[in-house]
N, C-alpha and C positions, 0 to 999 in steps of 0.2 A: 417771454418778453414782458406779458401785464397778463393780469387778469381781467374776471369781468368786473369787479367792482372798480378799479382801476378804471376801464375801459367806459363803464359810467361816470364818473366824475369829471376824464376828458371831453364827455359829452355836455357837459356841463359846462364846462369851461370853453369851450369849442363855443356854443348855443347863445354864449354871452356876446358874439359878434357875427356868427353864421347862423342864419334859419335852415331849415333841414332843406335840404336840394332833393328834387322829384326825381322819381323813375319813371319812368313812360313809355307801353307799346304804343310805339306806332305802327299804326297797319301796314302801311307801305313798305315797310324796313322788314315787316315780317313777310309780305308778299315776295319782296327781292329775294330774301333770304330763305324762303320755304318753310317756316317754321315760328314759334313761338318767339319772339324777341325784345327784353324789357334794357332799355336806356337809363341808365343813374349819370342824371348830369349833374358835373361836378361842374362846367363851365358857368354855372349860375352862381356861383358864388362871389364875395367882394373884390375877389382879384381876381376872379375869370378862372380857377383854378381848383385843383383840390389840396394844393400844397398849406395854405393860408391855415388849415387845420392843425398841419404839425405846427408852423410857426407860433402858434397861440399856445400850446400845451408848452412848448419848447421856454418860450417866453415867459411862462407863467411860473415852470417849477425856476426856472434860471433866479428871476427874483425873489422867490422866496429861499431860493438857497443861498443866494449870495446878493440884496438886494443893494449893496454899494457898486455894481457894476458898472463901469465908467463908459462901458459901449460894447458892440458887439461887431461882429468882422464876418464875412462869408465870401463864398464866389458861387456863380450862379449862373445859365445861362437865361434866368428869365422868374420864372414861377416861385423858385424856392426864396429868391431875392425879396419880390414881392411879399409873399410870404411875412418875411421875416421884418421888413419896413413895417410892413401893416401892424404886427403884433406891435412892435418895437416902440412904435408910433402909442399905441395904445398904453404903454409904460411909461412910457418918459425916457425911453433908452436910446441914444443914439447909435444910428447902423449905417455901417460904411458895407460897399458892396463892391466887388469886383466880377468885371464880366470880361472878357476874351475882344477882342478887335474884331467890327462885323458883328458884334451882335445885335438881334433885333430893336431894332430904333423904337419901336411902340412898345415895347418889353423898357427896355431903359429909359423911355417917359414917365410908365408909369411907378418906377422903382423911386424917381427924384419925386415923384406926387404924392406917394408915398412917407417921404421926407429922409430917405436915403442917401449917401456920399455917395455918388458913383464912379468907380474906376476902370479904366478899358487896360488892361495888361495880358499881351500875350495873342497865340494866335488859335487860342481854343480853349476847355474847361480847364483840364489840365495844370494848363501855362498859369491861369488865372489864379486857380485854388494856391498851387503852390505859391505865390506871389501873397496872396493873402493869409496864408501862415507864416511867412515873414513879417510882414508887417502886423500882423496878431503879436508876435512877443517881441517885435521893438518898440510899435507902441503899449503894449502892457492891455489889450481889447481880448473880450471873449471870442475864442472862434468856434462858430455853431459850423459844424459839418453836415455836407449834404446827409450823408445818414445818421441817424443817432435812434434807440431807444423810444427816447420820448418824442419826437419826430414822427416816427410807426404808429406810438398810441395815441397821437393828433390825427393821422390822415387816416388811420381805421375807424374814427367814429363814423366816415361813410359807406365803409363797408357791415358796422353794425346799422346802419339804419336800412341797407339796403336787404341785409340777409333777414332782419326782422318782418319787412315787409316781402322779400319773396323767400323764403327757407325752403322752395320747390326747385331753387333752378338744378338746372345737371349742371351748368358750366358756366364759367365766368372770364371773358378774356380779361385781360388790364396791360395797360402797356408798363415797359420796365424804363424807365431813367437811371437812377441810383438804385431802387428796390424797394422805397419805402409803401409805395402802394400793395404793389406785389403780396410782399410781406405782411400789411396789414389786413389785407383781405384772408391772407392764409389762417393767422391767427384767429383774426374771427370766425370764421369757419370752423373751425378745433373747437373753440371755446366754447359754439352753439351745438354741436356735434351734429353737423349738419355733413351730408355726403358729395357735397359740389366738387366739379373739380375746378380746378385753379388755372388757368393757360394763362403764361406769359407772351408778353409781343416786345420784339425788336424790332428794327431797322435792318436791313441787310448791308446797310453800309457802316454799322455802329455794332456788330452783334456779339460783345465782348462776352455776355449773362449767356446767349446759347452757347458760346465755343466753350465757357467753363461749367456750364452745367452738361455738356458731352463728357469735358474732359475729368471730372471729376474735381475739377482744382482750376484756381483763379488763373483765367486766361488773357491778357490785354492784346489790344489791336494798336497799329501807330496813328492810326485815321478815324475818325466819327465824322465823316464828309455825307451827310445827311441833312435833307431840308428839312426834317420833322427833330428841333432842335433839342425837344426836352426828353428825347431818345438818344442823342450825341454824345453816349459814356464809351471812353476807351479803357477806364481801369474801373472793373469790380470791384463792390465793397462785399470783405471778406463775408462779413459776418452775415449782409442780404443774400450772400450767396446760397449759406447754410442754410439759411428757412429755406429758401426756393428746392435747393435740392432735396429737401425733407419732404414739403409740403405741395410742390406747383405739379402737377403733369407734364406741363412739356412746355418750352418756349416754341413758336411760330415766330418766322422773319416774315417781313415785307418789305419790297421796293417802296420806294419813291412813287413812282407812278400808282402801286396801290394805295398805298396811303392819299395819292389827290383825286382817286376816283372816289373813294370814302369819306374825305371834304365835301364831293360834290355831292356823295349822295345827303349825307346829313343835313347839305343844307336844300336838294329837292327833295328830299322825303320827308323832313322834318322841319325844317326851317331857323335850323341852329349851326351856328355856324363853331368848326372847330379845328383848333390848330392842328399840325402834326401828328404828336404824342397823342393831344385828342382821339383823334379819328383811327388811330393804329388798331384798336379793338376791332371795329369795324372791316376793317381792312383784312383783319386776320380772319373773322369768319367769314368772311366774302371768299377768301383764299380756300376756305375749308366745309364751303355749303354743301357737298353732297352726306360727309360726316352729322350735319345738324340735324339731319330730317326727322321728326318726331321727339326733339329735344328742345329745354325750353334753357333758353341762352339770354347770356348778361353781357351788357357792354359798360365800360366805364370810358365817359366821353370826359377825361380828363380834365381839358380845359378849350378855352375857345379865344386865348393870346397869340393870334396870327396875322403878323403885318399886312395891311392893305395890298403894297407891291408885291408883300409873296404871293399873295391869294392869287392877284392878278395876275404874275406871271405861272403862278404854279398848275395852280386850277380854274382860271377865269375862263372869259368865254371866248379865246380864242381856243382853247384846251379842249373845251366841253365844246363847240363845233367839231374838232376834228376826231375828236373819239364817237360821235355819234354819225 
């Protein structure tokens, strides 16, 4: 996919709009969890996310390859959108965005704050993207796909900063949406030749990346009926497949219910608050604490882009009353 000088220069490019986001044991989180445990929070960044990375690399070579580009076109349930506004914004490019019906209201705030066109088409990612390939070649707009390349070597400069700063962990969970994380972590890991292993995390109700990394081959589901929304993929992309089945150990699913006890723990243990996809890391070694014990484990807290009403109905305190 890239190298490390490559992988350098995204950092570079990256650095011109993100400062480098912290990892951090918290004691508590390694109390819970029985073991050593270091947090790389991506949700500190300018869009709450670690997506805003690829966007910027993605942005960057876009203009200098084709810098008469008249706008750009995507679908998105949230992060990637942002994302690509943010960069967009910083070119002079105009970005039209499509999201699905239902999607998160403070996600599509902050995508028009951004200075995005936003369109609601459809009743999920799916419905939207293709809607937005349409309208990519009858208005004559670039269309940036959830996964690409240079997308990868945007969102791994936080897994090179994270690997540089622990090169000890045994394991790393990360959650999977399209694979760009996934995948950029894997790379980096190769690149440093470093021995981590790689765990992917799903949704149980979205687990398209575990059914084809079983099945050998790209598997889709009809449904990503999941509240952790930037885990909500029904169709694999081919190519993130490939790394994963190369490079990942294993995907881990999670319910719903674990992923909002892992909200709540992040934000009693830590006092950071995280969406869905966030919190899924968390989630998954929670699911798999007797496995950790004398390992020293990575979570990637994605992002912290989580509607107040979800919180409140999902994980609030009528929630965390009734689980304690």
């Amino acid at each position: 996919m890239f190298d490390l000088g490559q992988l350098e220069r995204a950092q570079a490019i990256v650095g011109t709009a993100v400062p480098p986001t912290p990892a951090h044991a918290w004691p508590l989180l390694s109390e819970r969890l029985g073991t050593s445990v270091l947090v790389k929070h991506e949700n500190h960044t300018p869009t709450g996310a670690f997506k805003v990375r690829g966007g910027l690399v993605y942005l960057d070579r876009l203009k200098r390859a084709q810098p008469d580009t008249p706008g750009i076109i995507s679908a998105t349930r949230g992060n990637h959108g942002q994302s690509l506004a943010f960069a967009a914004r910083r070119h002079g490019v105009p970005a039209t965005i499509y999201v699905p019906h239902g999607n998160s209201v403070e996600k599509n705030r902050a995508m028009r704050a951004f200075g995005a066109e936003l369109v609601e088409h459809g009743q999920d990612f799916q419905a939207a993207r293709e809607e937005a390939v349409r309208r990519a070649e009858s208005a004559g707009l670039h269309m940036v796909p959830s996964f690409h390349p240079d997308l990868v070597l945007g969102v791994a400069t936080y897994a090179l900063q994270l690997f540089r700063a622990a090169p000890d962990l045994d394991l790393l969970y990360v959650p999977i949406g399209q694979g760009s994380g996934i995948c950029g972590c894997i790379r980096v890991r190769d690149l440093l030749g470093l021995r981590t292993e790689i765990v992917g995390v799903q949704s149980t109700e979205a687990p398209s990346y575990a059914l084809s990394l079983a099945a050998g081959t790209v598997v889709t589901t009809e449904t990503a009926n999941t509240r952790a929304d930037g885990m909500a993929t029904r169709i694999p992309d081919a190519d993130a497949l490939a790394v994963i089945r190369k490079g990942a150990d294993r995907i881990v699913q999670v319910t719903d219910d674990e992923v909002g006890a892992a909200i709540r723990t992040y934000w009693t243990d830590t006092h950071n608050l995280a969406e869905g996809a966030g919190a899924a890391a968390l989630a998954a070694a929670l699911q798999e604490r007797d496995r950790l014990q004398g390992k020293r484990v990575g979570l990637v807290l994605s992002g912290g882009n989580i509607d107040f009403d979800l919180f409140r109905q999902w994980v609030g305190t009528d929630a965390a009353i009734a689980e304690r």
